[in-house]
N, C-alpha and C positions, 0 to 999 in steps of 0.2 A: 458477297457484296463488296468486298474489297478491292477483288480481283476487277473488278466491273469500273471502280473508279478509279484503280490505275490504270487500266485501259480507256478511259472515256477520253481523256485528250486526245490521244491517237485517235479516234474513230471522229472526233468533234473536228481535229484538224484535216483530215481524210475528206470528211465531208463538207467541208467550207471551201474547201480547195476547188472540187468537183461541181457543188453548183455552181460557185461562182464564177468559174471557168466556164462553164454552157451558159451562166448570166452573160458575160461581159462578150463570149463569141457570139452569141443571138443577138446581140446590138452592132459589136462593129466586123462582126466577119474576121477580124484578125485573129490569127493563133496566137501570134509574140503578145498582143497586149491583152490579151485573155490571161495568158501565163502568166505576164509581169505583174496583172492586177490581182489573180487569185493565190499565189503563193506567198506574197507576205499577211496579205489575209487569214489564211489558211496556218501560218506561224503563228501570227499571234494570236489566235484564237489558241490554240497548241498550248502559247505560253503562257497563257492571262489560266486557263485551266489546269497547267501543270503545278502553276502556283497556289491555288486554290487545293489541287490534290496531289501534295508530291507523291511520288513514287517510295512505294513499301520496300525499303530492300532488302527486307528478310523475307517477303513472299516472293521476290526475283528468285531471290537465292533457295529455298525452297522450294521453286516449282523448275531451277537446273537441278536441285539434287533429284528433284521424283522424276526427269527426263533423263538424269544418267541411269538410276535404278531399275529403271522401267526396262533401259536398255541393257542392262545386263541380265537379267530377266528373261528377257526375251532372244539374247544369246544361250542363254543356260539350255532356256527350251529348245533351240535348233539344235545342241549337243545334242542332248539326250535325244531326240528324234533320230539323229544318222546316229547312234547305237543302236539304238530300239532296230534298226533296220539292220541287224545283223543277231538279235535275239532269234533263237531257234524254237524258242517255246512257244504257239502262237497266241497264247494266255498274256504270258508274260508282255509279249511282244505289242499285244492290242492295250490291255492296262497303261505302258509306258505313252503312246500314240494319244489315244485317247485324252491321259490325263493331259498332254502336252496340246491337244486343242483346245482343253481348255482354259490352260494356264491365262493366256493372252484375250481371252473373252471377259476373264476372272477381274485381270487388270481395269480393262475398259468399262468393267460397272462398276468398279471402284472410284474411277476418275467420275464418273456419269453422278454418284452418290455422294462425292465430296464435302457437295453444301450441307451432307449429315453428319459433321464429323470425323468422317473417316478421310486419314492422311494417306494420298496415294505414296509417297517417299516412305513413312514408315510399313506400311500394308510390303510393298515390293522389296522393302529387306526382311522381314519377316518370309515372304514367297520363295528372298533368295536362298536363305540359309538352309530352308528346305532344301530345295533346288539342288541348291549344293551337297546334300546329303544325296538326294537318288542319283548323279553322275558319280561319283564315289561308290555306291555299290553297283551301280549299273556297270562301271567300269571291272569292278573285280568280278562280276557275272562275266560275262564277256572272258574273260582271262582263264576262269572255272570251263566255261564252256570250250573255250580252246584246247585245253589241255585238264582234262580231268583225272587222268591219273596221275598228275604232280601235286594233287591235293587230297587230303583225310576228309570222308564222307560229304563227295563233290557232288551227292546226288541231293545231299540235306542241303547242301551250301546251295545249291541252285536253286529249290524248291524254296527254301529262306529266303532269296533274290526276288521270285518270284510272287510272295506273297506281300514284300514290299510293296513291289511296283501295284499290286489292286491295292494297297493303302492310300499309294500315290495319284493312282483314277481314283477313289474314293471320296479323299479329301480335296479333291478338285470339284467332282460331282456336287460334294455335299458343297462348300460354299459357291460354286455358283447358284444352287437351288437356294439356298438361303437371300442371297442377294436378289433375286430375282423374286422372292415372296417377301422383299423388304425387313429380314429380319438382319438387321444390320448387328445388334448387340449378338446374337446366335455366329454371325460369320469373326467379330472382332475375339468372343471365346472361342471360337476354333484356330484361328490363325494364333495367339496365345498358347495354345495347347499344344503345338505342333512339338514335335522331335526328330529326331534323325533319324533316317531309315539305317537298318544297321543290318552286314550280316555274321553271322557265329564269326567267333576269333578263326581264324585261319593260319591255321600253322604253315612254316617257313615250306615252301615247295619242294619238292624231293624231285630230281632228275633220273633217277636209279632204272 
């Protein structure tokens, strides 16, 4: 509701603009004095409304932080994608994929479900710190996979890797299913729940 009346001056003055302009050009055929007549109309309709509803600037400022958030988010997921596309497991490789089409669907019923509560800025740093956990092991998979014999039981380390990433389709799967059958309190205790994907300590590389 809020969001609605800092936006209604813009749309009040948008629209006063626009008829009055097809008014004043259906009467005298000029363009110039269509425009001269309907844009200070069109202000002060703008400002007799702005005054009535100033503008929220903590909801300005919170709906740039949930469009920077969203956007690194949504960088995170193209990482992991061009990894994912050099994973040789095709397990591994489909779980990483997968979860990353859903990441950004995940996003978009969260904005869609907003009026219930749910803050897309906080939901997308929560998304991200995940995030940021599967490029970190996605990364040192990748590194495993290159060189497995400069690593201590590289076949655990990668199978480890690898049962992340279907945690990571998992918990993608499971809250979009939830959002999607409206159980919003079930999707805000999973995003809460979350942890790091993590894999075994990794001893220092050996070249030998």
């Amino acid at each position: 509701m809020r969001a609605i009346l800092d936006n209604l001056p813009k749309f009040v003055g948008m629209a006063t603009f626009v008829i009055a302009f097809l008014i004043v050009y259906g009467v005298t055929s000029s363009l110039l004095t269509a425009f001269v007549i309907a844009l200070p109309l069109s202000i002060g309709d703008y400002l007799i409304l702005r005054g009535l509803f100033p503008e929220n600037a903590d909801l300005r400022e919170y709906n740039l932080d949930a469009r920077r958030r969203v956007k690194r988010v949504l960088a995170s997921v193209s990482h992991i994608q061009q990894m994912a596309k050099q994973v040789r497991d095709p397990k591994a490789q489909a779980s990483l994929q997968q979860g990353c089409q859903i990441i950004p669907q995940l996003l978009q019923q969260t904005q869609a479900q907003q009026t219930m509560s749910f803050k897309v800025a906080s939901t997308a740093a929560n998304v991200q710190n995940y995030l940021t956990s599967v490029e970190s092991v996605a990364e040192v998979y990748l590194r495993i996979q290159a060189n497995p014999s400069y690593f201590t039981d590289a076949d655990k380390q990668l199978a480890a890797g690898a049962e992340g990433f279907a945690d990571f389709e998992a918990f993608a799967l499971k809250s979009i299913q939830q959002l999607n059958a409206g159980d919003t309190a079930g999707y805000q205790a999973n995003l809460e729940t979350l942890k790091p994907l993590e894999l075994p300590a990794i001893p220092v590389a050996s070249q030998t």
